[in-house]
PASEBA-1860 file (N, C-alpha, C; in nm, 3 decimals):
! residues 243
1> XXXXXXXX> 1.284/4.500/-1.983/1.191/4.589/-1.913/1.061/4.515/-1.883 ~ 1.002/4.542/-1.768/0.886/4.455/-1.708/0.796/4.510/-1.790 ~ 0.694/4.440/-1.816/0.513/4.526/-1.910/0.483/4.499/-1.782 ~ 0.422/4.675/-1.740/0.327/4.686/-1.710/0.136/4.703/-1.798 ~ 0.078/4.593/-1.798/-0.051/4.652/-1.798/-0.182/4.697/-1.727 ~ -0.240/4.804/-1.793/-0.371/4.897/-1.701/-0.486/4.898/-1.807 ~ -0.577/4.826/-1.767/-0.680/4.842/-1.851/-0.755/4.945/-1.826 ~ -0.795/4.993/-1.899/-0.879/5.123/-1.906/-1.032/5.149/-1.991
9> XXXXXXXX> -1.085/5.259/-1.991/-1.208/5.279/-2.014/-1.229/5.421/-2.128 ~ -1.262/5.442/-2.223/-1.307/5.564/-2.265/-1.395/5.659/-2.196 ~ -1.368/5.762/-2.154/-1.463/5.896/-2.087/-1.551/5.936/-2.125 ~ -1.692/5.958/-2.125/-1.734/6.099/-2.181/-1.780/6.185/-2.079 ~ -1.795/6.136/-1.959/-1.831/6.220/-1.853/-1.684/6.364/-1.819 ~ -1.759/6.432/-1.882/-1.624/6.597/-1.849/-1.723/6.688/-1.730 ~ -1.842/6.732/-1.721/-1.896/6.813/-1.607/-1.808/6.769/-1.503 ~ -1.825/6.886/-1.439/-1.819/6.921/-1.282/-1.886/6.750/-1.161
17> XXXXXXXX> -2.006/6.758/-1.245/-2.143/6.700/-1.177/-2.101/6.546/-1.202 ~ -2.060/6.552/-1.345/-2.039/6.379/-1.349/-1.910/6.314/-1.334 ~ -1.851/6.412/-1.330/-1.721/6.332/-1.283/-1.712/6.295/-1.161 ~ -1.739/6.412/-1.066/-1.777/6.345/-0.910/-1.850/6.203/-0.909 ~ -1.997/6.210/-0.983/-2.005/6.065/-0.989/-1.969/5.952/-1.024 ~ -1.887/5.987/-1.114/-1.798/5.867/-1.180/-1.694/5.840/-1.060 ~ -1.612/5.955/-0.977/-1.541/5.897/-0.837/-1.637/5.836/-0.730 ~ -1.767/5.832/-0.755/-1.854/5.781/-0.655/-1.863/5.615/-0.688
25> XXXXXXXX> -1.821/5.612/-0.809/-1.881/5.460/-0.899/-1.774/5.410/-0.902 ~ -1.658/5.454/-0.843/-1.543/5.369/-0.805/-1.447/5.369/-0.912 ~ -1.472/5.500/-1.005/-1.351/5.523/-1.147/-1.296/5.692/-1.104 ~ -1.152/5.652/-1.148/-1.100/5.794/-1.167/-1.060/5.842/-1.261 ~ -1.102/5.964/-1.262/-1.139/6.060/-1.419/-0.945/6.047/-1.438 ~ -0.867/6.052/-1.605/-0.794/6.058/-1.620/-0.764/6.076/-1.780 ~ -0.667/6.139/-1.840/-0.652/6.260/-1.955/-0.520/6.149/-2.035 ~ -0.508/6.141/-2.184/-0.386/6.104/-2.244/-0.357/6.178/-2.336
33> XXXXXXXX> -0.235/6.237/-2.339/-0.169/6.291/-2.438/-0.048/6.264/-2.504 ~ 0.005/6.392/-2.626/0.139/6.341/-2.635/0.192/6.358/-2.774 ~ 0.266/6.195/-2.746/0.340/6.181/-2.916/0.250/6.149/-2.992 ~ 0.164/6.198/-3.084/0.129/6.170/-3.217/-0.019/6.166/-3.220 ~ -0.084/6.242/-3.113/-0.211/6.167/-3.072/-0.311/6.329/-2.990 ~ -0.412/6.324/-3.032/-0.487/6.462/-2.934/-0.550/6.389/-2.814 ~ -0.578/6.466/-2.699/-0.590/6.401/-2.604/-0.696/6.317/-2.585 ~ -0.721/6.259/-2.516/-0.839/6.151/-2.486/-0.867/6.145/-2.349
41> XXXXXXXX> -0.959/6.181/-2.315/-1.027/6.112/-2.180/-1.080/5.953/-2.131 ~ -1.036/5.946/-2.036/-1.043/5.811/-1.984/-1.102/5.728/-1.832 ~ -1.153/5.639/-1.822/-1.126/5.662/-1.671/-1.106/5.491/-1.632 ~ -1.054/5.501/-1.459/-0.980/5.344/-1.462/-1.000/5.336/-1.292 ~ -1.039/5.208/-1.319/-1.118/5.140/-1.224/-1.082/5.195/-1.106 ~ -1.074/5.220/-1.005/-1.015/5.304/-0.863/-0.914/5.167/-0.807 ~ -0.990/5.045/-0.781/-0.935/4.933/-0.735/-0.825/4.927/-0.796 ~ -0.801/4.851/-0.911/-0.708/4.824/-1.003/-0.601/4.921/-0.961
49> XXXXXXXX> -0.592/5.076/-0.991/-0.489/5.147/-1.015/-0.429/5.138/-0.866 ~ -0.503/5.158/-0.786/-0.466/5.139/-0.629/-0.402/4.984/-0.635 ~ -0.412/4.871/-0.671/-0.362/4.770/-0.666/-0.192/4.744/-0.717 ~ -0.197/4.812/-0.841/-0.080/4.859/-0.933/-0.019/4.902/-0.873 ~ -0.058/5.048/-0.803/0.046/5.152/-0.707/0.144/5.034/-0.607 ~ 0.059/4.955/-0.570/0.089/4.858/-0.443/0.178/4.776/-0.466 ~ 0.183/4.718/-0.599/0.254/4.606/-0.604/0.375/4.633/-0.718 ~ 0.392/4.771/-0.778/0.452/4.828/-0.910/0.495/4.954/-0.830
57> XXXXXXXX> 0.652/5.011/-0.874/0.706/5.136/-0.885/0.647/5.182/-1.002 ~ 0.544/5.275/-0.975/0.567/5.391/-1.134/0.577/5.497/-1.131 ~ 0.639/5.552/-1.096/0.679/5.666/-1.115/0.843/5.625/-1.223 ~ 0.829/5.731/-1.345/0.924/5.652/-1.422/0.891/5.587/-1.445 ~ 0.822/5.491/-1.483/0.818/5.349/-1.555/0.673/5.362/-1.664 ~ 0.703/5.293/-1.772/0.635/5.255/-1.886/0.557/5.215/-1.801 ~ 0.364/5.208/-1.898/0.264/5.166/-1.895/0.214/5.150/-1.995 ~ 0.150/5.060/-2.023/0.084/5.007/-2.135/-0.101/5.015/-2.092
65> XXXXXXXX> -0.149/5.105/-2.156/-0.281/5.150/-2.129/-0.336/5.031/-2.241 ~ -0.423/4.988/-2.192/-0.537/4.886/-2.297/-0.673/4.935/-2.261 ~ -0.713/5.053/-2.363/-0.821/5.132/-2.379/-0.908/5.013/-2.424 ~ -1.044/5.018/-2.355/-1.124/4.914/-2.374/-1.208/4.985/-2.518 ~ -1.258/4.914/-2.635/-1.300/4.947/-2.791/-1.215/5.032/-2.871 ~ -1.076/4.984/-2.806/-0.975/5.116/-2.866/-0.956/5.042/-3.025 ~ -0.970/5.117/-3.135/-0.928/5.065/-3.275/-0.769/5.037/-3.305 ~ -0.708/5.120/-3.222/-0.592/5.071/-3.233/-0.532/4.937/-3.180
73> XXXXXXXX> -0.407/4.871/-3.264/-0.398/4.752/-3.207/-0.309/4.682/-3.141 ~ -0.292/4.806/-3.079/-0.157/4.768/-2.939/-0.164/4.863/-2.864 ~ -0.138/4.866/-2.734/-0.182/4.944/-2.632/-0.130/5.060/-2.613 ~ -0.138/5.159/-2.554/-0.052/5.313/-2.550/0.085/5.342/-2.486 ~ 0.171/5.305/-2.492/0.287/5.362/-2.389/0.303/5.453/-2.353 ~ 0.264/5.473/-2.190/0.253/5.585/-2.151/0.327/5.629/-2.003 ~ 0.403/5.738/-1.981/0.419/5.768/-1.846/0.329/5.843/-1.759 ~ 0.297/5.829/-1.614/0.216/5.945/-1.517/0.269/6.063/-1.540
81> XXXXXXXX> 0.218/6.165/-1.574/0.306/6.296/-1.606/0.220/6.386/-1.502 ~ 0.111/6.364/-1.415/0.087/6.386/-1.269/-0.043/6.336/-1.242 ~ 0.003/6.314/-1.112/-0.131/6.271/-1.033/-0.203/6.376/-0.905 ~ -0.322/6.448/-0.917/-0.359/6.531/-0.838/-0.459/6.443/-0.731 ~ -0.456/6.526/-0.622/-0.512/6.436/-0.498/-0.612/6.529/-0.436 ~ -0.681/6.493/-0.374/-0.768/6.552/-0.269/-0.732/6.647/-0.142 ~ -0.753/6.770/-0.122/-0.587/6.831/-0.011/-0.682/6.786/0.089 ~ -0.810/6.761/0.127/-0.843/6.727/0.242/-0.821/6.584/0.274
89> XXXXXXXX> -0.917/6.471/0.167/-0.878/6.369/0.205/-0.804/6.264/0.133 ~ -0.680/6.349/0.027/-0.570/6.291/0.019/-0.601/6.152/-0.072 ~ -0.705/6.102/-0.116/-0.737/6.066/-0.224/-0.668/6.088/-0.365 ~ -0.662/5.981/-0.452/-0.678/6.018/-0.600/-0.776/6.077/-0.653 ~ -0.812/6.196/-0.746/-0.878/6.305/-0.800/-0.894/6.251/-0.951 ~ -0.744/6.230/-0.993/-0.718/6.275/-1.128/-0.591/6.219/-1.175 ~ -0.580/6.230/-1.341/-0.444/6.116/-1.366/-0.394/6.221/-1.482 ~ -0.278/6.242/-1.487/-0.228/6.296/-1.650/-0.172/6.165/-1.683
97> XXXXXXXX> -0.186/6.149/-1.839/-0.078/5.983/-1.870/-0.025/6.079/-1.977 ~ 0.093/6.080/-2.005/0.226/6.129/-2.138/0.204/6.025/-2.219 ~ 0.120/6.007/-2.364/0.217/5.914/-2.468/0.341/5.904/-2.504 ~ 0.419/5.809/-2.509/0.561/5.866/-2.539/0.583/5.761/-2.671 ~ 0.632/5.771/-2.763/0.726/5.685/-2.837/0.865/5.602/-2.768 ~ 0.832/5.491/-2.811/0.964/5.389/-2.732/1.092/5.394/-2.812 ~ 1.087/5.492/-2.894/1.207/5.499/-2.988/1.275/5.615/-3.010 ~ 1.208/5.715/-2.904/1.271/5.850/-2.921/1.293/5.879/-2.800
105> XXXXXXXX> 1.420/5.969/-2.771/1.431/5.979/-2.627/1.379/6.111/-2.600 ~ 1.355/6.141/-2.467/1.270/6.225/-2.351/1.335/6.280/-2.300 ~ 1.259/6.401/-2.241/1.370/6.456/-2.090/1.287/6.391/-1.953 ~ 1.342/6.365/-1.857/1.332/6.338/-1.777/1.348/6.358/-1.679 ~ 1.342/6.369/-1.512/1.379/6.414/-1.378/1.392/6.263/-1.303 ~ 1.526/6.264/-1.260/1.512/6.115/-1.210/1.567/6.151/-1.062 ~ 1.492/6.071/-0.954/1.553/6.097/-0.809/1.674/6.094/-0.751 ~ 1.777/6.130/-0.702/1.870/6.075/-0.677/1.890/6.030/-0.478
113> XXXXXXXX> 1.928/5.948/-0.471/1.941/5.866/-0.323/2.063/5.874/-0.284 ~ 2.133/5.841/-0.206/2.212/5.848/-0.082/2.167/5.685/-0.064 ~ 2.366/5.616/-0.049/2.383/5.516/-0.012/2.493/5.540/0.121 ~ 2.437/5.469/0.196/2.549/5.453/0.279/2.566/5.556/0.423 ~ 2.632/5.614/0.488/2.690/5.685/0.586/2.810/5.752/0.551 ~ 2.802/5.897/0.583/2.935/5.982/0.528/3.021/5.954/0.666 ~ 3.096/5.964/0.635/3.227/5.879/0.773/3.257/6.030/0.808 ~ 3.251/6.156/0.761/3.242/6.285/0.810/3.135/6.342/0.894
121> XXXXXXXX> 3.055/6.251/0.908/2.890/6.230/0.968/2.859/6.122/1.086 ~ 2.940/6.049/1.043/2.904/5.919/1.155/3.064/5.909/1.267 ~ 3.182/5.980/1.223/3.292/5.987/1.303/3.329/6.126/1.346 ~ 3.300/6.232/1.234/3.346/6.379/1.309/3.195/6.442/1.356 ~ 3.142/6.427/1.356/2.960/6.487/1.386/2.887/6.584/1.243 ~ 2.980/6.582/1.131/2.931/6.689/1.037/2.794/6.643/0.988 ~ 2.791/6.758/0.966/2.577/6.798/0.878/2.635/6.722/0.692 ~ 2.552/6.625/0.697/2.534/6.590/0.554/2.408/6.697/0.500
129> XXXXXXXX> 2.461/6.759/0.408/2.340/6.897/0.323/2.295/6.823/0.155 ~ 2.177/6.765/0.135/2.136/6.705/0.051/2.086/6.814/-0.008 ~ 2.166/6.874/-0.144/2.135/6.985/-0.206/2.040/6.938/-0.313 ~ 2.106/6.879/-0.386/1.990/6.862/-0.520/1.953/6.716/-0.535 ~ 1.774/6.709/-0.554/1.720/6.590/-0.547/1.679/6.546/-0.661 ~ 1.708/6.581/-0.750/1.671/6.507/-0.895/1.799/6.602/-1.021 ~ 1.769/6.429/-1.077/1.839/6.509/-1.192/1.766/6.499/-1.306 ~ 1.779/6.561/-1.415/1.731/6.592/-1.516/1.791/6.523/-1.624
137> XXXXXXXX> 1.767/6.428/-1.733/1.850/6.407/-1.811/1.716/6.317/-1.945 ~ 1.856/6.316/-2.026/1.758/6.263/-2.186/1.772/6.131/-2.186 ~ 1.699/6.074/-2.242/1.736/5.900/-2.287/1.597/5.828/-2.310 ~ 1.620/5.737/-2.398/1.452/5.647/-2.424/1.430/5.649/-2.305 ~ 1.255/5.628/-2.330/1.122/5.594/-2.198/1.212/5.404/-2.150 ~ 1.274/5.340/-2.215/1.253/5.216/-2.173/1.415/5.215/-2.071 ~ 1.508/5.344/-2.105/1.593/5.313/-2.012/1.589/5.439/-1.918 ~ 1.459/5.470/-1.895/1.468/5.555/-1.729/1.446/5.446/-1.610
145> XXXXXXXX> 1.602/5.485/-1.549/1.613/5.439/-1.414/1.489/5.485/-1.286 ~ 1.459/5.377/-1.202/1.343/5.460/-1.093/1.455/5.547/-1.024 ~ 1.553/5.563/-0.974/1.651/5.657/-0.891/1.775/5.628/-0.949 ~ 1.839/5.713/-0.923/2.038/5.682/-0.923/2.039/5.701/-0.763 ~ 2.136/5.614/-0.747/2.194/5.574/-0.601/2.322/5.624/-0.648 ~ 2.358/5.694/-0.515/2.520/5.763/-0.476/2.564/5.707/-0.342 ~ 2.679/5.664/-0.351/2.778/5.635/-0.244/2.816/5.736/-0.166 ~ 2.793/5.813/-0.038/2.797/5.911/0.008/2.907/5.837/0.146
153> XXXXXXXX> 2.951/5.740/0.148/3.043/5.696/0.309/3.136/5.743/0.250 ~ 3.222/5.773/0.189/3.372/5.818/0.193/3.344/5.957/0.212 ~ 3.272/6.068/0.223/3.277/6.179/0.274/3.351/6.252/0.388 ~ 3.412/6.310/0.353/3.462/6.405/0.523/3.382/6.510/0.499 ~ 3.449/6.566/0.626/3.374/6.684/0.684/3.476/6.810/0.550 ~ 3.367/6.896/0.466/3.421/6.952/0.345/3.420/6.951/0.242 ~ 3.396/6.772/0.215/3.383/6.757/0.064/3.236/6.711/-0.011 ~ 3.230/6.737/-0.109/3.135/6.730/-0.175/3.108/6.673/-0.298
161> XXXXXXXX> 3.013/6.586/-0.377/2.983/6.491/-0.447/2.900/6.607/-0.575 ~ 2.997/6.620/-0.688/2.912/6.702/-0.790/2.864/6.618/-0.874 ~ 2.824/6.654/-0.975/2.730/6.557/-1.104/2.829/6.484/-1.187 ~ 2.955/6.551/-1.209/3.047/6.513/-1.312/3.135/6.412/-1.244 ~ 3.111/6.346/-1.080/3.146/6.246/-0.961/3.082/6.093/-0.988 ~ 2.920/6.111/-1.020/2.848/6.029/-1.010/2.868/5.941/-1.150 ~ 2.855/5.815/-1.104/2.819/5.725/-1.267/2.709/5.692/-1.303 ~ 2.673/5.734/-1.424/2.522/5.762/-1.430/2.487/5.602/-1.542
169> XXXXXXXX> 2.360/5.522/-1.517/2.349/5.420/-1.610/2.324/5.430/-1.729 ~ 2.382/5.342/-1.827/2.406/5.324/-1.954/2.277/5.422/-2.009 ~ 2.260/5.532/-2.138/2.205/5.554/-2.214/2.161/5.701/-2.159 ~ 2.222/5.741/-2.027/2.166/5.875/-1.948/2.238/5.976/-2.045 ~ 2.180/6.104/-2.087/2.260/6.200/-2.079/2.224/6.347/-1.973 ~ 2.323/6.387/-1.934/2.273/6.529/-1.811/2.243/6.643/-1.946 ~ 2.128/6.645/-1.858/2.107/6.796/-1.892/2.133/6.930/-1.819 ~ 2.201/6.915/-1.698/2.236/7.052/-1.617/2.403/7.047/-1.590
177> XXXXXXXX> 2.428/7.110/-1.567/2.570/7.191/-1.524/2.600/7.092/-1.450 ~ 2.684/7.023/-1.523/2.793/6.917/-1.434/2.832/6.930/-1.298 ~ 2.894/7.087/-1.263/2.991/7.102/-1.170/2.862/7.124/-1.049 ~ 2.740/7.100/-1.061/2.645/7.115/-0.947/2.651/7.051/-0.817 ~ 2.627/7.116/-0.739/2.665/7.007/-0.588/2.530/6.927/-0.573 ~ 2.554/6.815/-0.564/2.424/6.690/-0.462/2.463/6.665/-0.363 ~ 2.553/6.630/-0.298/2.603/6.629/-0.144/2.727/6.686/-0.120 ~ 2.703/6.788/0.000/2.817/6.805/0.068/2.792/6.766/0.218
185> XXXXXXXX> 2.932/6.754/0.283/2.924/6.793/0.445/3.002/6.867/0.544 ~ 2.898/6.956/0.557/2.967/7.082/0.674/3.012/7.017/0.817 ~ 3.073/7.124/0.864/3.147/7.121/0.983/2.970/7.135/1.055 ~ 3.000/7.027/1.174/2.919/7.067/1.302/2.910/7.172/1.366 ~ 2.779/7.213/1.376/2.692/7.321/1.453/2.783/7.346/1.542 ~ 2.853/7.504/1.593/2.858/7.515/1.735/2.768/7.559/1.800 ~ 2.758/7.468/1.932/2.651/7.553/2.016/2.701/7.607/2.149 ~ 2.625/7.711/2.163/2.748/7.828/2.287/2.609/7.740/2.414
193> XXXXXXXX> 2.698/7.727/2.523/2.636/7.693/2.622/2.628/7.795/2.742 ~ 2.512/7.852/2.782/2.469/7.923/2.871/2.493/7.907/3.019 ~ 2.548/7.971/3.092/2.553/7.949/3.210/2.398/7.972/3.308 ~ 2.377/7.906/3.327/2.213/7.878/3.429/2.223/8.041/3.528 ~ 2.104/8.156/3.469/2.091/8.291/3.573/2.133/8.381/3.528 ~ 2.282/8.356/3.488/2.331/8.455/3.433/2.282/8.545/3.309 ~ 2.210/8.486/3.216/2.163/8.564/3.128/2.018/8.606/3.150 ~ 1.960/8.549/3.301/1.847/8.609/3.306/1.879/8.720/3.403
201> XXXXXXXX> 1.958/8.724/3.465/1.987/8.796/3.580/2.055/8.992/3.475 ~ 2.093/8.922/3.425/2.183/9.067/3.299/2.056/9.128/3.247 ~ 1.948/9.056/3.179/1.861/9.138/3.149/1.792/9.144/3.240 ~ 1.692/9.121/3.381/1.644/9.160/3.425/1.731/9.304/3.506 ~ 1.802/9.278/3.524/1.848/9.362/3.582/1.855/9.518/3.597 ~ 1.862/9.584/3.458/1.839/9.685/3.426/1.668/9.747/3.505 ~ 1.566/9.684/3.475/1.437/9.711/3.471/1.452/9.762/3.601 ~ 1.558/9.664/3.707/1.505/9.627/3.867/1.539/9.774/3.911
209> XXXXXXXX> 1.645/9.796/3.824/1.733/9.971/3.859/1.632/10.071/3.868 ~ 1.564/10.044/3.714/1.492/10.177/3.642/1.355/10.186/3.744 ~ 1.291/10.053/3.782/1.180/10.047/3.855/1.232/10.125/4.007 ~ 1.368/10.091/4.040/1.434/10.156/4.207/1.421/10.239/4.192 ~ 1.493/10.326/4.087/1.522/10.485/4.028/1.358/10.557/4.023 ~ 1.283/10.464/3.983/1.141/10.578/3.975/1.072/10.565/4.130 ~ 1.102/10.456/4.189/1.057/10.443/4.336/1.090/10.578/4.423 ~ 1.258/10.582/4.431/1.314/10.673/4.520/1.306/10.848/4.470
217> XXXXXXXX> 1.260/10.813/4.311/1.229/10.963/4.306/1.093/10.994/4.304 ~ 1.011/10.884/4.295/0.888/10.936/4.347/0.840/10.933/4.538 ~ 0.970/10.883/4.624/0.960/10.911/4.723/1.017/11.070/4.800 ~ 1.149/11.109/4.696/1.191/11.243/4.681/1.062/11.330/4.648 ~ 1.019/11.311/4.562/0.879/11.413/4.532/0.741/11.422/4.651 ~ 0.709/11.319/4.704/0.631/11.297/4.797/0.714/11.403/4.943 ~ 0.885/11.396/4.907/0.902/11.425/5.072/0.951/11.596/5.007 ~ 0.954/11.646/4.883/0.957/11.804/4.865/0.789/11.827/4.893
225> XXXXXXXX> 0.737/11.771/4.872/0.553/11.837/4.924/0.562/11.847/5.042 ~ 0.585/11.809/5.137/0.548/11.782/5.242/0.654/11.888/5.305 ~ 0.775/11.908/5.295/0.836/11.998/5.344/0.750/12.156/5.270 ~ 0.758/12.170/5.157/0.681/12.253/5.111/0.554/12.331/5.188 ~ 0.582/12.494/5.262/0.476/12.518/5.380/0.354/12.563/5.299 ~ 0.273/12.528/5.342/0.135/12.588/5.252/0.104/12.721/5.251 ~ 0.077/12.838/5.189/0.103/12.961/5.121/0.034/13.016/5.295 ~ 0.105/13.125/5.334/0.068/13.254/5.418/0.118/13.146/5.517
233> XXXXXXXX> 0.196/13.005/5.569/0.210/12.950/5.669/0.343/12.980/5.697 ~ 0.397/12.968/5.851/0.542/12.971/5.867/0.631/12.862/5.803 ~ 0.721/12.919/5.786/0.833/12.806/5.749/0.831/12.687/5.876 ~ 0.919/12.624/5.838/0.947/12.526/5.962/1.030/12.602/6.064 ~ 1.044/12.564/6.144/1.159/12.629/6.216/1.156/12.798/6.269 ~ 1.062/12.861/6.172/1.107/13.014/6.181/1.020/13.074/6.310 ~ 1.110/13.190/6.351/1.048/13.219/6.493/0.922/13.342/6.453 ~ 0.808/13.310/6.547/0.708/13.429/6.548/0.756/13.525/6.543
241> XXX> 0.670/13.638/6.489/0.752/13.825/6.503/0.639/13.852/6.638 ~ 0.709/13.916/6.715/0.628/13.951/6.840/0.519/14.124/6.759 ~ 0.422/14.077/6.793/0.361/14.270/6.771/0.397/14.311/6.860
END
């Protein structure tokens, strides 16, 4: 297993007020807890950890914290157990670090990937459905894998890749329901193809009626007034009475 080391700093800045300044001074505020130990505040250089990110996978992976005047005399083994960010500008905020013991095993969430092309995907047109993205399982801090990779090209269109499929590396144990799906692949989308008018022509159509229908009966109503003789007048047509 590679050592990673992160040198670090003891905290005492906790306000509101000074921690902002401590992200102004180019450190980010960050918390350790865990196996055997109450928490401690810390904070670590902004550069540095940004440098690490760059050139190191950690997520999953051991760290070896070297607390600067730490009395102890070997460094902390620790995992990121989260990192909070800035929602505007997406910055580092804040660090959780997990102490862990290197001799006891953990639970864990490990990613799982997709190797390859499902031949049910790349020859019949089917939807590859990436159901579950991590798995969960126990084993020492020093043998968590960064991902499990799955072979997903022998797929057809139908079948599906459960947990109790995959070979998981030396020292894993699952913690969820074997028979769980991580990949399947469905049959291709049908799509109904429209004939160009026709479906605008069906619904407009009705309106064009209902709008005719109120036209010609509001031209019927216009032509009963008008035949209609105005009170004490002759009818149309009817002959004078001679006195």
């Amino acid at each position: 297993m590679e050592e990673i080391i992160l040198e670090v700093q003891p905290r005492e800045e906790t306000k509101t007020s000074e921690v902002s300044k401590l992200r102004k001074s180019g450190f980010i505020p960050a918390v350790v807890y865990g196996q055997g130990m109450k928490p401690e505040s810390i904070k670590i250089p902004t550069k540095d950890l940004i440098r690490l990110m760059h050139e190191k996978h950690l997520e999953n992976t051991i760290i070896n914290l070297k607390i600067e005047n730490d009395k102890r005399k070997k460094p902390l083994s620790v995992l990121i157990k989260e990192i909070q960010h800035d929602p505007l500008k997406g910055n580092i905020v804040h660090i959780d670090f997990h102490h862990v013991s290197l001799t006891k095993a953990i639970h864990v969430k490990v990613p799982l990937a997709a190797i390859g092309e499902a031949i049910g995907v790349k020859q019949d047109g089917g939807v590859l459905n990436h159901i579950m993205w991590e798995l969960e399982v126990e084993c020492l801090p020093t043998q968590i894998p960064h991902n499990i990779e799955i072979d997903i090209s022998n797929l057809k269109i139908g079948d599906s890749i459960h947990i109790k499929d995959i070979k998981l590396p030396e020292g894993l144990k699952v913690l969820q329901d074997t028979e769980a799906i991580i990949f399947t692949v469905a049959p291709p989308e049908k799509v109904e193809e429209l004939v160009p008018g026709v479906e605008t022509a069906a619904a407009t159509e009705p309106e064009v009626i209902k709008e005719k229908k109120k036209e010609e009966a509001a031209s019927g109503e216009e032509a009963k007034k008008e035949e209609k003789p105005a009170k004490g007048a002759a009818a149309p047509g009817a002959k004078e009475e001679k006195k």
